[in-house]
N, C-alpha and C positions, 0 to 999 in steps of 0.2 A: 736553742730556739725550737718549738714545735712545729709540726709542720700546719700548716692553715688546712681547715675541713673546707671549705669555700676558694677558689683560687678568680671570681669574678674582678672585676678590677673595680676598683673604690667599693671594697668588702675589708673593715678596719684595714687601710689602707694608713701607715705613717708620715706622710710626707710624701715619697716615691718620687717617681717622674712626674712632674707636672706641665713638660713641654709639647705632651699629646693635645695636637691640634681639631677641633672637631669635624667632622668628613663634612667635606663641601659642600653648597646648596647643587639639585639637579640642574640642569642645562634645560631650558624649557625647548619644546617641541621645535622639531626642523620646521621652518616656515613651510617648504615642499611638500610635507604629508598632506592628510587629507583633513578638513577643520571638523572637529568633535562637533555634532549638534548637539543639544541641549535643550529641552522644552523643562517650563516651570510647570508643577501639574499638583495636587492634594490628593493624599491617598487616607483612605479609611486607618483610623487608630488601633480597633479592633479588628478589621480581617485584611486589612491593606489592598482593598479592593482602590481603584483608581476612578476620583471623582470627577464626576462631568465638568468640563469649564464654567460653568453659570452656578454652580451649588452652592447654592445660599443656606446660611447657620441657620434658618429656621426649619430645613428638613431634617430628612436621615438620609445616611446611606444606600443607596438602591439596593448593593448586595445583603446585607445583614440586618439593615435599618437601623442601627445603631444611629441616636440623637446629635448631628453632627454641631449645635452650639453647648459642646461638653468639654472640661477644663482639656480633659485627651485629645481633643481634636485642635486643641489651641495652639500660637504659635508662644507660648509666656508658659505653657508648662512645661517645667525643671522638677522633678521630683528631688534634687538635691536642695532646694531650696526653700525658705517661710513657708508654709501652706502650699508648697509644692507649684508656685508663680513666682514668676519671674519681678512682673509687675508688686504694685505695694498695693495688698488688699484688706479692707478689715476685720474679714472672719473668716475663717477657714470652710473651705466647704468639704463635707465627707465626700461623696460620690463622684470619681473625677469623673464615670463612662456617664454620668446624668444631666439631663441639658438643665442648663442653670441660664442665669440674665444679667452674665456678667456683664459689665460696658465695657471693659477692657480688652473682651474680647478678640481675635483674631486668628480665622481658618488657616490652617499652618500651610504653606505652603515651600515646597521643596524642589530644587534644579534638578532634573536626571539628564543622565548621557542617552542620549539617540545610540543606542545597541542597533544597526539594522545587522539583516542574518549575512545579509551578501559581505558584509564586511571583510569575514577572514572565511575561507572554508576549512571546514575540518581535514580536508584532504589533504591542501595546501600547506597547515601545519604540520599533518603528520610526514612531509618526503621535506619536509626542512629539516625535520628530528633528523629520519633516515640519513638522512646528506650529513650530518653534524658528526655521525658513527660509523657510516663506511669507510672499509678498507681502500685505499688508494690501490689503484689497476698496477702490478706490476708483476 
């Protein structure tokens, strides 16, 4: 028998073990921590500048002005899919960064986590490292 160039598991794999169970789902968050904010908010397609709460699809973007009712700023554009929509539309449009009059329209909008800075300090992390490496006192 040769020896295999690839030793990854199910790489021409013959049969073999098949009683490898898949690694369990995570354990969701201790109740006790502190609760994740999350604000829903739309960001520029082009420079990912972060768009006012009221910006409506007939402007642009404050930072670059890029025409925010363009297939890019959509929430149906997929570039893996028909005419790069999600949606069923019946002609293709070239220019996704160009504002167009689609009806199907809709300003993409996306959850982020609330980062604040006080969260963890860099300090903080770093004498956890330290404590994880030092030598015990004897």
């Amino acid at each position: 028998m040769t020896e295999r160039r690839y030793r990854q598991q199910g790489y021409q794999d013959t049969g073999g073990d098949k009683s490898a169970k898949p690694p369990a789902p995570r354990p969701p968050a201790p109740p006790g921590g502190p609760p994740l904010a999350q604000r829903s908010m739309s960001r520029c397609a082009e420079c990912g500048a972060r768009l006012p709460p009221g910006a409506g699809p007939g402007g642009g973007c404050p930072a670059c002005g890029t025409a925010l009712h363009a297939c890019k700023q959509c929430s149906h554009f997929d570039p893996g899919r028909r005419f790069e929509c999600a949606q069923p539309v019946p002609e293709r449009i070239a220019d996704k960064a160009a504002a167009n009059e689609c009806p199907q329209f809709a300003l993409r909008v996306t959850v982020e986590r609330d980062a604040s800075p006080g969260s963890v300090r860099p300090a903080d992390a770093r004498r956890a490292f330290d404590s994880l490496f030092r030598k015990p006192p004897g």
